[in-house]
One Martini backbone bead per residue (centre of mass of N, CA, C, O) as a GRO file, in nm:
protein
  168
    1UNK     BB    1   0.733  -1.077  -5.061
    2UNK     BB    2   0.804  -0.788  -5.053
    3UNK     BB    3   1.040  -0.539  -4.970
    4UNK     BB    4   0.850  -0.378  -4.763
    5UNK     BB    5   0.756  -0.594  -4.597
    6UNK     BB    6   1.002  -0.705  -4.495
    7UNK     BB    7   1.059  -0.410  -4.356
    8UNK     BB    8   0.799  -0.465  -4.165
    9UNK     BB    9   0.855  -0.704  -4.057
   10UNK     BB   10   1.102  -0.597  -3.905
   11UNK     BB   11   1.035  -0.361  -3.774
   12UNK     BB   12   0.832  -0.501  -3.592
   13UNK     BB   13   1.009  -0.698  -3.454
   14UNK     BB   14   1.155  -0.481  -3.287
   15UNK     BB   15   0.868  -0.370  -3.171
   16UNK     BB   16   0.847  -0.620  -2.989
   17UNK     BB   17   1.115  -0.613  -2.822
   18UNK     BB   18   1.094  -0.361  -2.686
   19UNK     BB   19   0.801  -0.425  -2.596
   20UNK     BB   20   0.924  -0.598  -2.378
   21UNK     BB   21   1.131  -0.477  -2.228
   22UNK     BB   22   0.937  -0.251  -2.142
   23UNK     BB   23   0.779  -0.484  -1.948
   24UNK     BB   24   1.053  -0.562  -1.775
   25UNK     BB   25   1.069  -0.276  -1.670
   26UNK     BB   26   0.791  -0.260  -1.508
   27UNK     BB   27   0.829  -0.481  -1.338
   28UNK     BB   28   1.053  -0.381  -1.226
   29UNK     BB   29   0.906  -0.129  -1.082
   30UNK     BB   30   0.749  -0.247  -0.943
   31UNK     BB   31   0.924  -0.404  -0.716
   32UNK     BB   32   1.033  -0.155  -0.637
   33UNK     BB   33   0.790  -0.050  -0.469
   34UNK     BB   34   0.721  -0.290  -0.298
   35UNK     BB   35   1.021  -0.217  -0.150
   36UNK     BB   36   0.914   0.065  -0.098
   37UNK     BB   37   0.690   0.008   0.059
   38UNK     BB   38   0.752  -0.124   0.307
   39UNK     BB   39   0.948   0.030   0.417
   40UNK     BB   40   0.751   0.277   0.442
   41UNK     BB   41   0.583   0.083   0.661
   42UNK     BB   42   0.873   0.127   0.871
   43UNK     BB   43   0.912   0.300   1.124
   44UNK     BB   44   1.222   0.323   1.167
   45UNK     BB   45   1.204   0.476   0.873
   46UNK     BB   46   1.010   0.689   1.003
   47UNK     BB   47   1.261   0.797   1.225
   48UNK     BB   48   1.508   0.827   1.066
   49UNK     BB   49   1.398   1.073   0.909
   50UNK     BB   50   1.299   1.242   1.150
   51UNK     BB   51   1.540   1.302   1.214
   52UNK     BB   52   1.707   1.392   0.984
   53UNK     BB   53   1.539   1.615   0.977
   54UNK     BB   54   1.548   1.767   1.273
   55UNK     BB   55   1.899   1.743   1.255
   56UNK     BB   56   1.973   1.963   1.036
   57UNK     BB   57   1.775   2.216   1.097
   58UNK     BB   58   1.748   2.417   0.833
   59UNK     BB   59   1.560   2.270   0.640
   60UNK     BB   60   1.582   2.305   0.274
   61UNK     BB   61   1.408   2.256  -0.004
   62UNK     BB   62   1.437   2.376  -0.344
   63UNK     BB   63   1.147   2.539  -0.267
   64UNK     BB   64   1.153   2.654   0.002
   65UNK     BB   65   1.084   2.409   0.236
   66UNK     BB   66   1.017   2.313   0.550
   67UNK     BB   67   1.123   2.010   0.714
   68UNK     BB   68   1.165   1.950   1.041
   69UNK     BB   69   0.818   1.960   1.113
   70UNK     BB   70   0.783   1.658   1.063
   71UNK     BB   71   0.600   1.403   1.113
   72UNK     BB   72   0.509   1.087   1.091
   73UNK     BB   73   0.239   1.113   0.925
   74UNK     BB   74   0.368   1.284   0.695
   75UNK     BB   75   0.581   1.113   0.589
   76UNK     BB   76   0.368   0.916   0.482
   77UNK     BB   77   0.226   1.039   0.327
   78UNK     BB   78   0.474   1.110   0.107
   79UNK     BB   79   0.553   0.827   0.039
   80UNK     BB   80   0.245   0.712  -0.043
   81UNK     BB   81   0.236   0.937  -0.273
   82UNK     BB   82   0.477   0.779  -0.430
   83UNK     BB   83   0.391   0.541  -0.492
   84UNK     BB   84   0.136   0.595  -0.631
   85UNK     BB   85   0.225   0.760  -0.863
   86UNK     BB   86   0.464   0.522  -0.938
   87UNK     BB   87   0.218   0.331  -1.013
   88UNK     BB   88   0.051   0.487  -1.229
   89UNK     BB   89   0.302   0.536  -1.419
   90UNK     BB   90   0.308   0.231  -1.453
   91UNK     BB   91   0.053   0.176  -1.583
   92UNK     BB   92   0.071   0.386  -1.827
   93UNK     BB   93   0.335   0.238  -1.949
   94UNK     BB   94   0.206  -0.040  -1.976
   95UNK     BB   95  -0.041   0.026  -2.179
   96UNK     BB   96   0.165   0.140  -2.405
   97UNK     BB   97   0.334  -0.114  -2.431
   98UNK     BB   98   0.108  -0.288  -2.533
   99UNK     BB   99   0.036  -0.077  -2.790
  100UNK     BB  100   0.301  -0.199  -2.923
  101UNK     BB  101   0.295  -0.466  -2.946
  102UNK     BB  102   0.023  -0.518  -3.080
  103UNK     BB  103   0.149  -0.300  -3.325
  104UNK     BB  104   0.384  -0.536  -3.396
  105UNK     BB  105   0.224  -0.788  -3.428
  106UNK     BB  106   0.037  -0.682  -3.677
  107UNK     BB  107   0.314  -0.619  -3.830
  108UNK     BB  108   0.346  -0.891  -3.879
  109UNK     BB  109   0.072  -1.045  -3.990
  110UNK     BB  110   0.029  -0.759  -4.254
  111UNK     BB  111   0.236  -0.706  -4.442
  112UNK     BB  112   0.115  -0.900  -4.687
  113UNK     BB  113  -0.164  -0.785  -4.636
  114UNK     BB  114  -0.367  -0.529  -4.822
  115UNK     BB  115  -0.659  -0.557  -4.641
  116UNK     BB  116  -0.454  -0.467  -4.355
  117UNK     BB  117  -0.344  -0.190  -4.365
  118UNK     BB  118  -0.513  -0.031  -4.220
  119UNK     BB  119  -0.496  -0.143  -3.956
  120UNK     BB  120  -0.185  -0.087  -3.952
  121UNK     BB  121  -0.179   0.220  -3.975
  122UNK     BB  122  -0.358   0.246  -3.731
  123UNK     BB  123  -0.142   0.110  -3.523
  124UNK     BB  124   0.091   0.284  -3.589
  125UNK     BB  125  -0.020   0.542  -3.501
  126UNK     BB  126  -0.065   0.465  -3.190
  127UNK     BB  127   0.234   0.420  -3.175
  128UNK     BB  128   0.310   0.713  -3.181
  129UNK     BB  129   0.175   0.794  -2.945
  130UNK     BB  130   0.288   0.646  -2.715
  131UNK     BB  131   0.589   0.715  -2.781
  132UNK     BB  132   0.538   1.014  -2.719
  133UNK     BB  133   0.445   0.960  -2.406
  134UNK     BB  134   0.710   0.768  -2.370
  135UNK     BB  135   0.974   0.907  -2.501
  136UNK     BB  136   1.022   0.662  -2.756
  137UNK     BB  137   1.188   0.694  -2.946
  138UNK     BB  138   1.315   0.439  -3.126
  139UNK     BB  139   0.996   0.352  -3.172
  140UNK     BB  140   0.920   0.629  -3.305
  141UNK     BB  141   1.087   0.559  -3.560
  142UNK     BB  142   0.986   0.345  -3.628
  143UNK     BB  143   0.702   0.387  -3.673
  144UNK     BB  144   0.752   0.591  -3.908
  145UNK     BB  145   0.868   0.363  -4.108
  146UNK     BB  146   0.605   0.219  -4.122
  147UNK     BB  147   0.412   0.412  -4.213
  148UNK     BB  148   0.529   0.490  -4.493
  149UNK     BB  149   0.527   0.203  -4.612
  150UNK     BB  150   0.229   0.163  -4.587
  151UNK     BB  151   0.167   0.404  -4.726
  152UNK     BB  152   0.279   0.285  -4.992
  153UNK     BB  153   0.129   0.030  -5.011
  154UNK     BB  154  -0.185   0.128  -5.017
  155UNK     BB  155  -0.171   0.244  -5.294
  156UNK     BB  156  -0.154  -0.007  -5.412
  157UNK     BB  157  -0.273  -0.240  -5.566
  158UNK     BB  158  -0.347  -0.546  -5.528
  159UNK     BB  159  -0.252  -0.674  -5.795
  160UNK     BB  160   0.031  -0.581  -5.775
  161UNK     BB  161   0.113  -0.718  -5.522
  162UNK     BB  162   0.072  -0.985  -5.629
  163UNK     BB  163   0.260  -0.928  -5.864
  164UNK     BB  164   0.502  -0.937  -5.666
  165UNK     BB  165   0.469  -1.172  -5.483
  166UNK     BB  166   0.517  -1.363  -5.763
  167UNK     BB  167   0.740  -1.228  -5.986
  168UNK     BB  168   0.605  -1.021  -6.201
   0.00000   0.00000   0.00000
């Protein structure tokens, strides 16, 4: 294995770690989400906010939108689509997430075989769109600089590659 390969192996490495805890921050997002489910759909706490709301005389939030007047099934609708909203933005973080570990794994087991390259760089292309979609910086430095790599391995023809291999 040469040195850049070595480099494509760690660099992968690193970026299956980050998408290992990127998926324990989803479980951790869910959980939160079921206990905000279970509250929001106890009636004592729609009846806090409504009261919340109701005593506070002219509440307006940031939009300048009277909230005062919301019975108890208006707050439950609003927070029953907050539930579903970050419930699907975690189901597409999380679906972002396996694409990222996915294209982590495969550059660990293809950093030496010259004949998947096509497929590394193409699986770290993907790593670039996911990590630009979930705003992950470090992610997506990581996938830049293995596509750079697998981009510069992929010129070698593969003869030089196996001499390079054997420490020819």
């Amino acid at each position: 294995m040469n040195s850049d390969s070595k480099t494509v192996r760690g660099l992968s490495i690193a970026i299956v770690v980050l998408a290992a805890l990127g998926i324990l921050g989803v479980i951790a997002g869910f959980a939160l989400i079921a206990i905000f489910g279970v509250a929001v759909n106890d009636p004592t706490v729609i009846a806090e906010i409504q009261n919340e709301l109701n005593s506070s005389g002219n509440y307006f939030d940031d939009d300048y939108i009277y909230l005062g007047g919301m019975d108890s099934g208006d707050i439950l609708t609003m927070l029953n689509a907050t539930v579903g909203i970050s419930a699907f933005l975690l189901v597409m973080g999380l679906l972002c997430v396996v694409v990222q570990l996915i294209a982590g794994i495969i550059g660990i087991k293809s950093c030496a075989d010259p004949t998947k390259f096509s497929k590394l760089f193409g699986w770290t292309i993907a790593g670039i769109v996911v990590s630009v979609l979930t705003c992950s910086v470090i992610t997506l430095v990581l996938f830049i600089i293995v596509a750079v790599y697998v981009n510069k391995m992929k010129k070698l023809p593969p003869e030089a590659f196996t001499q390079q291999q054997m420490g020819y």
